[in-house]
Every structure is written in structure tokens, then in C-alpha cells.
DRENTORKOL-3810 file (N, C-alpha, C; in nm, 4 decimals):
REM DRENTORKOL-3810
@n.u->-0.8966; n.v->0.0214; n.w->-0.4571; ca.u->-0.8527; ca.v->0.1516; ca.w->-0.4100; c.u->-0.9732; c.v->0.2246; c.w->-0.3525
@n.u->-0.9644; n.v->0.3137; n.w->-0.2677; ca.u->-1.0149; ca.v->0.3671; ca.w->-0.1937; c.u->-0.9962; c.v->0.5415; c.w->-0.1886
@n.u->-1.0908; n.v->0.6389; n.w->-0.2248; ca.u->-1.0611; ca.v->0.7980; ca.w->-0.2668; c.u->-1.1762; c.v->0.8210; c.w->-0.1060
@n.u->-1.1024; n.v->0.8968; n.w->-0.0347; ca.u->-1.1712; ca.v->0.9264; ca.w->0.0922; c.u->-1.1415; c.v->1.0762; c.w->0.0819
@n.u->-1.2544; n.v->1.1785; n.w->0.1000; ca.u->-1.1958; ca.v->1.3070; ca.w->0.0995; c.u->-1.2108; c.v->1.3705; c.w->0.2260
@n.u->-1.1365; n.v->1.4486; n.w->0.2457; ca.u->-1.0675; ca.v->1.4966; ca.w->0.3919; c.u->-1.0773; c.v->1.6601; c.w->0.4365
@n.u->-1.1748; n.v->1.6605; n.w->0.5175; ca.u->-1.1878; ca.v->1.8029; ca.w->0.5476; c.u->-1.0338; c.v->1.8681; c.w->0.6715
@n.u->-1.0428; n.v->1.9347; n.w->0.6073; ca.u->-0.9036; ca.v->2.0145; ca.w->0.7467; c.u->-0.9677; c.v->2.1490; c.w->0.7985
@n.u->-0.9945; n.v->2.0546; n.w->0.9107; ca.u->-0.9893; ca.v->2.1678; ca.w->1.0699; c.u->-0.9415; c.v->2.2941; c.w->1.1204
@n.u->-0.9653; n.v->2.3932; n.w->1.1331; ca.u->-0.8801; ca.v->2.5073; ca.w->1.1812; c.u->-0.7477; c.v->2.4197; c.w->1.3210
@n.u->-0.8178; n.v->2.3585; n.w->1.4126; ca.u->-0.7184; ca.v->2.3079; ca.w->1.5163; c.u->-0.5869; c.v->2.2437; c.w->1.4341
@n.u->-0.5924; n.v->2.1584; n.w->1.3113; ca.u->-0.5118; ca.v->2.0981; ca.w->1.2422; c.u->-0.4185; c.v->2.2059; c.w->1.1916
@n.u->-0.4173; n.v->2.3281; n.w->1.2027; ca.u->-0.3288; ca.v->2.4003; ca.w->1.1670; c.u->-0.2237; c.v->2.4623; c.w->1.2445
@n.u->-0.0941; n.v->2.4490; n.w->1.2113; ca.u->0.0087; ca.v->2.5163; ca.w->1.2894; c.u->0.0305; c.v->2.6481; c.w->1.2991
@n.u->0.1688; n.v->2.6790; n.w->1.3719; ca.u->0.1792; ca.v->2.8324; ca.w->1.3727; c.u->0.2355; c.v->2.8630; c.w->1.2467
@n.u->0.2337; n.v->2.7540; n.w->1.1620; ca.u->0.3326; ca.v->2.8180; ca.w->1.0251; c.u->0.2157; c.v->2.8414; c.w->0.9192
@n.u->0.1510; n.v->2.7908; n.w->0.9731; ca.u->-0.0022; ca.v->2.8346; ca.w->0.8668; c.u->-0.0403; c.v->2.6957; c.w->0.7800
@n.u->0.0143; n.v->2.5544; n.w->0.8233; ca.u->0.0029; ca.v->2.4577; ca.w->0.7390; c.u->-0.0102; c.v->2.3650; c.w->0.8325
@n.u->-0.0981; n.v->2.2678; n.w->0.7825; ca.u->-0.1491; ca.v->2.0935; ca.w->0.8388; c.u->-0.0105; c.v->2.0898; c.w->0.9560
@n.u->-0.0060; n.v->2.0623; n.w->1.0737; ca.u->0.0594; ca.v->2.0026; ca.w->1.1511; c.u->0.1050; c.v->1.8789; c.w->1.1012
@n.u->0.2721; n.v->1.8224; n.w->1.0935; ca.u->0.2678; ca.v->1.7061; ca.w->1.0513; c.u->0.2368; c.v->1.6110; c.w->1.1116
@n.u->0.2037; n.v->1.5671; n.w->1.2236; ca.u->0.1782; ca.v->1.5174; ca.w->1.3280; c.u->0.0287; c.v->1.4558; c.w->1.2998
@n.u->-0.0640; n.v->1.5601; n.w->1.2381; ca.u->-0.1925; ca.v->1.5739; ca.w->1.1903; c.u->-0.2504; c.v->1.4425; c.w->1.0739
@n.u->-0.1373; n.v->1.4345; n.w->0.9669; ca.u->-0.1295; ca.v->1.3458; ca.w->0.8574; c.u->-0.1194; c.v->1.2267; c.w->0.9129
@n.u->-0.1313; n.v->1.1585; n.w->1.0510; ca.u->-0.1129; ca.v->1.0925; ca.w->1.0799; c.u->-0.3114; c.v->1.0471; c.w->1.0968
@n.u->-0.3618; n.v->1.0945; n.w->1.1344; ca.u->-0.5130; ca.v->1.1487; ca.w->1.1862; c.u->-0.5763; c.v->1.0975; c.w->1.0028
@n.u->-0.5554; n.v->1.1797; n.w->0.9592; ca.u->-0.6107; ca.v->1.1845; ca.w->0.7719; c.u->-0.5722; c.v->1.0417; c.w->0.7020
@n.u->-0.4676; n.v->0.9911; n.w->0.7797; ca.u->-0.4396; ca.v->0.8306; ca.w->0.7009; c.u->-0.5516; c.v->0.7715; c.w->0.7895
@n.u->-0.6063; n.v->0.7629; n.w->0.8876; ca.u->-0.6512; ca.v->0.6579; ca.w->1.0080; c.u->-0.7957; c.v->0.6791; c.w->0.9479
@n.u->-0.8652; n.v->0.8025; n.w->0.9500; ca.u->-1.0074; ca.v->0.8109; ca.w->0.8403; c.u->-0.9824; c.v->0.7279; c.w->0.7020
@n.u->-0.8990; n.v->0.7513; n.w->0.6219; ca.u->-0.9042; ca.v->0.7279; ca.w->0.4830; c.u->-0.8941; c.v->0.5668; c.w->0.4816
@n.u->-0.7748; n.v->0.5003; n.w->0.6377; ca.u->-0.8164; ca.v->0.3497; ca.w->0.6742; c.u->-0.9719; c.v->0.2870; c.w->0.7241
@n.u->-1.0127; n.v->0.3757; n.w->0.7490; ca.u->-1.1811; ca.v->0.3369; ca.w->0.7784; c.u->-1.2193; c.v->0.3514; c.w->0.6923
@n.u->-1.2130; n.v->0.4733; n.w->0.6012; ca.u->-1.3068; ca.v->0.4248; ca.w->0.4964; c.u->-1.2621; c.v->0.3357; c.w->0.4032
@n.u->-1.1395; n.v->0.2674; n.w->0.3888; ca.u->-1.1124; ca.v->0.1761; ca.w->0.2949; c.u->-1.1345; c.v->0.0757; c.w->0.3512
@n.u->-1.1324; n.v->0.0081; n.w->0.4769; ca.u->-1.1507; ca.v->-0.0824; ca.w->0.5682; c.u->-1.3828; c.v->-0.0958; c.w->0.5399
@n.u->-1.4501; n.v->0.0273; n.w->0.5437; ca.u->-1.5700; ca.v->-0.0096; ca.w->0.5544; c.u->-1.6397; c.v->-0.0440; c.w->0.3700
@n.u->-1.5074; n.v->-0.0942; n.w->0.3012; ca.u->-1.6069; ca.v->-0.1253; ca.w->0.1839; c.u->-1.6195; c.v->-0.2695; c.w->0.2193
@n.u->-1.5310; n.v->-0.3314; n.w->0.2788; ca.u->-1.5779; ca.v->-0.4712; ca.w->0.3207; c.u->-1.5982; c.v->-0.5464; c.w->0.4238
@n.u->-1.5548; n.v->-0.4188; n.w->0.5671; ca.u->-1.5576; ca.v->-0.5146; ca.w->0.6750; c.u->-1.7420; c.v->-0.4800; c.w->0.7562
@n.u->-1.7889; n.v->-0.5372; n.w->0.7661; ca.u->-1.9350; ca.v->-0.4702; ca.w->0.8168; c.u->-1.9662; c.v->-0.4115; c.w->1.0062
@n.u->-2.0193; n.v->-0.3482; n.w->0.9752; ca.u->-2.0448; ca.v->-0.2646; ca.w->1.1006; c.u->-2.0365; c.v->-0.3794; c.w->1.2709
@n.u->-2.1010; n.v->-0.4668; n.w->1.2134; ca.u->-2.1124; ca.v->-0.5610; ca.w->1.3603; c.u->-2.0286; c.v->-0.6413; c.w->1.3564
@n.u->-1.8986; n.v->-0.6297; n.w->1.2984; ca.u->-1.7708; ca.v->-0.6945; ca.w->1.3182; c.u->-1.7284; c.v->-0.7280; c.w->1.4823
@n.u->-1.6466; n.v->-0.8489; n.w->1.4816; ca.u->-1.6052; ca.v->-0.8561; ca.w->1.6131; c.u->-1.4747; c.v->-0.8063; c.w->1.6482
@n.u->-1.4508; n.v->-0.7107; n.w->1.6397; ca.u->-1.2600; ca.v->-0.6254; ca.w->1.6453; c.u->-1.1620; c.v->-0.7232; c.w->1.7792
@n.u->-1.2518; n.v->-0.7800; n.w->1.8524; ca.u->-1.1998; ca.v->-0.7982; ca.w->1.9906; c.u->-1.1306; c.v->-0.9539; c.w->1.9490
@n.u->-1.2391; n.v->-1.0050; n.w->1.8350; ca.u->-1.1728; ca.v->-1.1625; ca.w->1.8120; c.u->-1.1080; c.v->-1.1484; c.w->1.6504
@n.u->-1.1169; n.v->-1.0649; n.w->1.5776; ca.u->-1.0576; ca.v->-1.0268; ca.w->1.5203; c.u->-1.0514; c.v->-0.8632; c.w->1.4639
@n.u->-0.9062; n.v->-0.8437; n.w->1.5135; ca.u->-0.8995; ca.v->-0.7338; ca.w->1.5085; c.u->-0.7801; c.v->-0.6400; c.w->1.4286
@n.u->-0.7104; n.v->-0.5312; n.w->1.4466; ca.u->-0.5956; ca.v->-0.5432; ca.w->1.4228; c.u->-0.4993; c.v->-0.4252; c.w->1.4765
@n.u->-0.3473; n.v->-0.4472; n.w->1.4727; ca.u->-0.2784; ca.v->-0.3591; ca.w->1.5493; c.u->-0.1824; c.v->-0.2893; c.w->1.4270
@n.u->-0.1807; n.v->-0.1860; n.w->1.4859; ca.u->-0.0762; ca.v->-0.1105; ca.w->1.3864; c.u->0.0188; c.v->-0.1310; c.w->1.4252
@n.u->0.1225; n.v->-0.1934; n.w->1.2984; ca.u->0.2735; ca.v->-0.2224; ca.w->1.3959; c.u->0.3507; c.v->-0.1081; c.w->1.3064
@n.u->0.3322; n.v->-0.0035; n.w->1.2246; ca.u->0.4457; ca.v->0.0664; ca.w->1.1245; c.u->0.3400; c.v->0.1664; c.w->1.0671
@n.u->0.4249; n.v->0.3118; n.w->1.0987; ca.u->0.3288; ca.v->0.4212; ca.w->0.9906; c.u->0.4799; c.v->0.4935; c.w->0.9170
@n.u->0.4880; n.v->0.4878; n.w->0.8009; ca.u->0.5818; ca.v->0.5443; ca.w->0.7500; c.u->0.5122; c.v->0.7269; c.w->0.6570
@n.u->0.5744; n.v->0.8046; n.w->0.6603; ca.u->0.5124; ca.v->0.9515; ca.w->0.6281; c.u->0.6350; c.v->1.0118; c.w->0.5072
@n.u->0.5854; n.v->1.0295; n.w->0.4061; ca.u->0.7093; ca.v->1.1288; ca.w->0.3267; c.u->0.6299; c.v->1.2530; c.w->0.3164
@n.u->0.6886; n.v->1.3645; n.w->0.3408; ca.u->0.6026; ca.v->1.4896; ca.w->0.3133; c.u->0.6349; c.v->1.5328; c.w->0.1765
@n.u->0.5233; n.v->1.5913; n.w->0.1197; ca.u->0.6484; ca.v->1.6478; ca.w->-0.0016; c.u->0.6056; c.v->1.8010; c.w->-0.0323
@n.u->0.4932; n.v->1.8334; n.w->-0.0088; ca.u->0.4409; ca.v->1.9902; ca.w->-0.0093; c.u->0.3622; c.v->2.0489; c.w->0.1268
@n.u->0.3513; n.v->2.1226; n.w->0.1403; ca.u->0.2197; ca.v->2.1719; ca.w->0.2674; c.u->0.0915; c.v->2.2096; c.w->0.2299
@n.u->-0.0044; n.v->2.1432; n.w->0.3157; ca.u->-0.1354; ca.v->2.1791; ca.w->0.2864; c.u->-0.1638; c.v->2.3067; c.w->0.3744
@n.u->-0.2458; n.v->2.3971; n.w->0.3447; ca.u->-0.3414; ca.v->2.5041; ca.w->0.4349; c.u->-0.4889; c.v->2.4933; c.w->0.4652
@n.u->-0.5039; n.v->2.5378; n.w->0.4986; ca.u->-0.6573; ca.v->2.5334; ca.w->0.5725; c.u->-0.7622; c.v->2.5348; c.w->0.4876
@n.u->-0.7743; n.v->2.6060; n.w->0.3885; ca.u->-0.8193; ca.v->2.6430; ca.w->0.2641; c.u->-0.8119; c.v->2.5077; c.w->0.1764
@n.u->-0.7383; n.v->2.4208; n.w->0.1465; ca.u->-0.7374; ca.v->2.3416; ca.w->0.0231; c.u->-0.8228; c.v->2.2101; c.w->0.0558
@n.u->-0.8712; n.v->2.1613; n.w->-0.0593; ca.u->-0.9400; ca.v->2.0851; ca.w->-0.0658; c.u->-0.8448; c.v->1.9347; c.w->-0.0940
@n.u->-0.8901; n.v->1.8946; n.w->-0.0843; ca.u->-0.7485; ca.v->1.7567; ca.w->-0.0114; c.u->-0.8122; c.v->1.6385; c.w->-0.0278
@n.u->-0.7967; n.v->1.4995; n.w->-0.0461; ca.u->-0.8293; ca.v->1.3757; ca.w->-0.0710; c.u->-0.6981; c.v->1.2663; c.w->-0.0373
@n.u->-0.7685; n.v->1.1486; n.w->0.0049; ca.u->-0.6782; ca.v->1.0336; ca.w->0.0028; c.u->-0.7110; c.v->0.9482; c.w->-0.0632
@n.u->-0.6238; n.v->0.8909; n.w->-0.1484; ca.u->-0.6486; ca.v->0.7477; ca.w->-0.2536; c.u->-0.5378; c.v->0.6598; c.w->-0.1290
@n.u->-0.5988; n.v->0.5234; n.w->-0.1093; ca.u->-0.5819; ca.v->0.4318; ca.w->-0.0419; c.u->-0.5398; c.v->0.2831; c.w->-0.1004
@n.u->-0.4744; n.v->0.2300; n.w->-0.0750; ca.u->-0.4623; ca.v->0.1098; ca.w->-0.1733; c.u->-0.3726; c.v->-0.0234; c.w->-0.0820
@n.u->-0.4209; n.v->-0.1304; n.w->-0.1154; ca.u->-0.3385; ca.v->-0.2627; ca.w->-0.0620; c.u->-0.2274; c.v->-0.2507; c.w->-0.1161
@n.u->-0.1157; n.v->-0.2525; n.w->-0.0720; ca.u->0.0312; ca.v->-0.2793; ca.w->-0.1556; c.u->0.1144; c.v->-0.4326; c.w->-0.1387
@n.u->0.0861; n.v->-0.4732; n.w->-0.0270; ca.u->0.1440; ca.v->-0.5714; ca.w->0.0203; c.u->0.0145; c.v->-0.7179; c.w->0.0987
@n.u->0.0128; n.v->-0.8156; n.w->0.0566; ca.u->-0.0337; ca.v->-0.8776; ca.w->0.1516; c.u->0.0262; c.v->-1.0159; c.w->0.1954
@n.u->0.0221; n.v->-1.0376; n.w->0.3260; ca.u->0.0704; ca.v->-1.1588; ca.w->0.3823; c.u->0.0004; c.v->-1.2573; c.w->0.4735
@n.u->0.0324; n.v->-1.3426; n.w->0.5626; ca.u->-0.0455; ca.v->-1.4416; ca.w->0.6388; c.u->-0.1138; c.v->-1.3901; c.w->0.7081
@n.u->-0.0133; n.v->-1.3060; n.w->0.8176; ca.u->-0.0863; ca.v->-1.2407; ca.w->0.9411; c.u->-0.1162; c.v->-1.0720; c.w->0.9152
@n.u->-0.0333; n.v->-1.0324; n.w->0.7710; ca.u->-0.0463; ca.v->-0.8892; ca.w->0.8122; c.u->-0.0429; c.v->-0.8422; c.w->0.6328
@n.u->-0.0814; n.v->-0.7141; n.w->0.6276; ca.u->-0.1018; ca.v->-0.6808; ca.w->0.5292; c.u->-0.0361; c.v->-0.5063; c.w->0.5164
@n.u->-0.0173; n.v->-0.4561; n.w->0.3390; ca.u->0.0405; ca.v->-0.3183; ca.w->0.3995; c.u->-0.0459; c.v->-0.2392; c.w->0.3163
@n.u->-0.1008; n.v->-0.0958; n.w->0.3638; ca.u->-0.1599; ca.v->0.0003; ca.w->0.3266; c.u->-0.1256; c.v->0.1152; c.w->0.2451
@n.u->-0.1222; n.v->0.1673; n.w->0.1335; ca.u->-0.0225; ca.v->0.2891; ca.w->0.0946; c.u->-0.1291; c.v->0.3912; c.w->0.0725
@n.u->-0.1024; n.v->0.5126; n.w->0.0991; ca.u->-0.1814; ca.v->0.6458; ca.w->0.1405; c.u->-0.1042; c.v->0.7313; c.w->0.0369
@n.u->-0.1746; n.v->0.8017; n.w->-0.0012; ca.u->-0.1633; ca.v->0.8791; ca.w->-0.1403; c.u->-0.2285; c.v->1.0113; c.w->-0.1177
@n.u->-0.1787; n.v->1.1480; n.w->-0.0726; ca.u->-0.2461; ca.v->1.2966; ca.w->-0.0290; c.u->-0.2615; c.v->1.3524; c.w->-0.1424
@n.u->-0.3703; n.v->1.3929; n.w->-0.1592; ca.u->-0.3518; ca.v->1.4956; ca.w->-0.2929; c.u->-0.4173; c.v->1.6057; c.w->-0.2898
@n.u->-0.4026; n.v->1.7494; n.w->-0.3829; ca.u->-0.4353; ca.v->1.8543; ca.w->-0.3142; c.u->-0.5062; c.v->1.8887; c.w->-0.4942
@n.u->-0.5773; n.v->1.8462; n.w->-0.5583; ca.u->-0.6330; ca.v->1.8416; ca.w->-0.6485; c.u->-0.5528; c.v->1.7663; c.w->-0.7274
@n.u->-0.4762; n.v->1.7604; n.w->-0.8402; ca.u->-0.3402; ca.v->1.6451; ca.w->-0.8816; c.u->-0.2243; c.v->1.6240; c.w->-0.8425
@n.u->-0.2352; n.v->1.7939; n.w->-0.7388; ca.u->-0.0452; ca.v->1.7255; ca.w->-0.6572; c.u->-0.1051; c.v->1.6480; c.w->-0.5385
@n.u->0.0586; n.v->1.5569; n.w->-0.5696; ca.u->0.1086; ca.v->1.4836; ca.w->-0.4507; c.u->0.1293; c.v->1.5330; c.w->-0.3562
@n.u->0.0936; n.v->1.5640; n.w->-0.2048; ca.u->0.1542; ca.v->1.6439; ca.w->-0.1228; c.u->0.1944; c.v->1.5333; c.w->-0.0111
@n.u->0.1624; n.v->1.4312; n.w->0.0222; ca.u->0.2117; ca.v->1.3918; ca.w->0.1236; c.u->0.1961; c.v->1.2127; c.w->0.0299
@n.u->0.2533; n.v->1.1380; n.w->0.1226; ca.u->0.2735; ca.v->0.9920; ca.w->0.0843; c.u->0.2709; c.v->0.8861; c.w->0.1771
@n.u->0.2497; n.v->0.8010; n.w->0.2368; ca.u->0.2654; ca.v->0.7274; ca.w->0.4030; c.u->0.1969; c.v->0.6045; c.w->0.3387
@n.u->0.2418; n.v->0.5243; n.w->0.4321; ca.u->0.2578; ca.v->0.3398; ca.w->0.4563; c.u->0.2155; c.v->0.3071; c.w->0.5421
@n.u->0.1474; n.v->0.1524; n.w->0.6169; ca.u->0.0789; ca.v->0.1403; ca.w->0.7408; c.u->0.1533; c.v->0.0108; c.w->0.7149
@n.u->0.1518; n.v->-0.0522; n.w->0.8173; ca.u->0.1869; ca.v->-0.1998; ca.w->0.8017; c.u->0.0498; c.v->-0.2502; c.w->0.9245
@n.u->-0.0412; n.v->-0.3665; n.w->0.8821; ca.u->-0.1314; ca.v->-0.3762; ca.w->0.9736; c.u->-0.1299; c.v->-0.5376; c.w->1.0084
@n.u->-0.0955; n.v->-0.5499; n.w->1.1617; ca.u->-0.1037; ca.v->-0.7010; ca.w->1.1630; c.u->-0.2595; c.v->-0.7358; c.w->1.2756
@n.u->-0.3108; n.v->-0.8217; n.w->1.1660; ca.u->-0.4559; ca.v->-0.9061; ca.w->1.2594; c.u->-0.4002; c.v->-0.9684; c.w->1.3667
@n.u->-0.5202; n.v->-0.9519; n.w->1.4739; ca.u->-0.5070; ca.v->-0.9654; ca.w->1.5887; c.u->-0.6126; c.v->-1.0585; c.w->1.6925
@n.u->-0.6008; n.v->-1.1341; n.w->1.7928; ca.u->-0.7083; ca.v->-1.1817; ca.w->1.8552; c.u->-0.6642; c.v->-1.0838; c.w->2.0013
@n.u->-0.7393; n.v->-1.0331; n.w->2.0845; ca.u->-0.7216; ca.v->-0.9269; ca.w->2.1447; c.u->-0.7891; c.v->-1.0168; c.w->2.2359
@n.u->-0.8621; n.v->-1.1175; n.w->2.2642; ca.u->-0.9045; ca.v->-1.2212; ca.w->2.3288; c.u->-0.8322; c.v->-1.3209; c.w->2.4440
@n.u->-0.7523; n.v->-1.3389; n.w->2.3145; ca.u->-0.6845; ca.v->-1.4310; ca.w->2.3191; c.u->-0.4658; c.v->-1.3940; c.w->2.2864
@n.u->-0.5223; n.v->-1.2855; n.w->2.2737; ca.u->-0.3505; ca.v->-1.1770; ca.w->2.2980; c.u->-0.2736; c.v->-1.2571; c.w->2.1875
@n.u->-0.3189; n.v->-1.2909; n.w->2.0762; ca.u->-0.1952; ca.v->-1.3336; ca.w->1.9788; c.u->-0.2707; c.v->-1.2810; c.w->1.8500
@n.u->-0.1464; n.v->-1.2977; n.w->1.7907; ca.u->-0.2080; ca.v->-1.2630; ca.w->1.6250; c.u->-0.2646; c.v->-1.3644; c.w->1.5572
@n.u->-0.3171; n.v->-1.3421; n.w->1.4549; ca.u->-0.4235; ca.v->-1.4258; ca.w->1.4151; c.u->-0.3743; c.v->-1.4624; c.w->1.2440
@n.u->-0.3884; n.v->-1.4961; n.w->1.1540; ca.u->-0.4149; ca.v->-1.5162; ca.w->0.9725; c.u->-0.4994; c.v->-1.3529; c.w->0.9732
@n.u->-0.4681; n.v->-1.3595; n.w->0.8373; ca.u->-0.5803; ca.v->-1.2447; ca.w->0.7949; c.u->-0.7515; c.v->-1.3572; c.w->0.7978
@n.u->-0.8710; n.v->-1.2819; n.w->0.8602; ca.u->-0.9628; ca.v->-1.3213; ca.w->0.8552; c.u->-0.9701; c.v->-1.3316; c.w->0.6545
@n.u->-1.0444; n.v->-1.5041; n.w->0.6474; ca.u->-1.0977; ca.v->-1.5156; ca.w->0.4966; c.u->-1.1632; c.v->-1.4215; c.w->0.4751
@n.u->-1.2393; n.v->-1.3364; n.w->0.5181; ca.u->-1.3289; ca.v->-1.2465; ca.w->0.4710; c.u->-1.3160; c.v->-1.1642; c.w->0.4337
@n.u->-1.1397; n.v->-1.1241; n.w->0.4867; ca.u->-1.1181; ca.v->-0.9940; ca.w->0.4466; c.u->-1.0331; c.v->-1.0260; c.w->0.2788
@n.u->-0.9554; n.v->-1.1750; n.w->0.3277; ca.u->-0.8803; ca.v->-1.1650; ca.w->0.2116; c.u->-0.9464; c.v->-1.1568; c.w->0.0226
@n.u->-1.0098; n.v->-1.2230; n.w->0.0500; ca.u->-1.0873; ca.v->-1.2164; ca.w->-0.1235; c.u->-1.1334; c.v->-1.0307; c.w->-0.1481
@n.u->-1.1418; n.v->-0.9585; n.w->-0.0746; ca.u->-1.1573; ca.v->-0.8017; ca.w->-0.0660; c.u->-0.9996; c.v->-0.7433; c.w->-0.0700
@n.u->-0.9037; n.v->-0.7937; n.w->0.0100; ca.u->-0.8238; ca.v->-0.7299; ca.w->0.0128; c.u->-0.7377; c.v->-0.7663; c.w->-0.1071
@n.u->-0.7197; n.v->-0.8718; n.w->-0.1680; ca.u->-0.6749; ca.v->-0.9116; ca.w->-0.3354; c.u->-0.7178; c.v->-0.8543; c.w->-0.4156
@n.u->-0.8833; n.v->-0.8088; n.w->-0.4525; ca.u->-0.9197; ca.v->-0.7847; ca.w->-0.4763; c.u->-0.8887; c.v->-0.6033; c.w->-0.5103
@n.u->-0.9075; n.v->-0.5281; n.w->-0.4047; ca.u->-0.8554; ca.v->-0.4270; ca.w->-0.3985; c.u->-0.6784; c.v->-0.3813; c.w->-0.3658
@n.u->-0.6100; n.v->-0.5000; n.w->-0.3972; ca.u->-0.4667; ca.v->-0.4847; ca.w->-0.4521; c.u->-0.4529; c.v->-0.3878; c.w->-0.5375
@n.u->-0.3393; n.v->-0.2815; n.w->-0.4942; ca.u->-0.2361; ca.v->-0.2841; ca.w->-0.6048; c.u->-0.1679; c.v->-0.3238; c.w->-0.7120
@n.u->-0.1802; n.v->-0.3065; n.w->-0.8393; ca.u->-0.0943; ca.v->-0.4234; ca.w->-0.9056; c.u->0.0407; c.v->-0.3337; c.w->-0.9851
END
């Protein structure tokens, strides 16, 4: 698992006075880098292996404001040959405020097809399973 904490922007705010939902989309994609940089290393080749987002699923369940201090816990939920799934966890000190899913399939961007999960990632990504 992965705890990434998340600053919110004045621009991230709507006219209703709360996170744009649109926005939570932005706060999962950081909290995927930083769960992505405990094992993949900086001089990675993305182009020969890479990956595409095929699914972002979002449940809202409270509103954040500008003011709150906010975090994402990150976690493997699912893994498979070519693709693996992400679950995103918002929290606004112990509440739950938001909830979202990624579905991520590896990619050769080279070579325009999908690929296995790279070995390198998998012993990390078991590893940092869900159970």
C-alpha cells in the first residue's frame, strides 16, 4: 500500500466551494505515481513497456474544501497477465470521502500491442497486494 498526501489547489475548487469532481480524477493519477515509484525506477523504458489506462471508476461519498488536509492510501486489488487493478482510498483525516478503481493494462507503445505485466513489476506488485 501506498499513503500519498495531496495538496488541493485553489483552481481545484468549484463554484460550490468543494474539489471539482472532475479534479479526483488528477489526485488518483499522483497517488498512481507515487505508488508506481516505490518500484518502477526513474530510467524506465515507458515506450517498450508501458501502460494504458483502460477504466477509472469514482464513488463520491463526502466533499472536500480547500482547507482540508487530504491523503490517498493506494493498493493492488486485482492482478492479471496483461493488466492489473488499482483501488484509491480519499481520506480527509479518518473519513472516507471519495473511493475510485483504475484498471491498468501494460503496453508496448513500440510495437502497438499489449504486453504481460513486466517481471519486475510483478514480485512488487504481489507483494504490495491487497489481501
Amino acid at each position: 500500500m501506498s499513503k500519498t498526501k495531496i495538496q488541493i489547489r485553489f483552481s481545484d475548487i468549484d463554484v460550490m466551494g468543494h474539489v471539482n469532481n472532475a479534479i479526483y480524477l488528477n489526485y488518483f493519477e499522483q497517488a498512481r505515481m507515487e505508488f508506481f515509484s516505490q518500484f518502477i525506477s526513474k530510467g524506465w523504458d515507458w515506450h517498450k513497456y508501458g501502460l494504458l489506462l483502460a477504466k477509472n471508476e469514482i464513488e463520491y461519498l463526502f466533499p472536500v474544501a480547500l482547507n482540508d488536509d487530504i491523503y490517498i492510501d493506494t493498493k493492488c486489488i486485482k492482478i492479471g497477465n496483461k493488466s492489473f487493478d488499482l483501488e484509491y482510498s480519499l481520506f480527509k483525516g479518518e473519513k472516507l470521502c471519495c473511493k475510485g478503481k483504475s484498471v491498468l493494462v501494460c503496453y508496448d507503445y513500440n510495437d502497438k500491442k499489449t504486453i504481460n505485466i513486466p517481471n519486475e513489476w510483478l514480485e512488487h506488485l504481489n507483494t504490495l497486494k491487497a489481501v
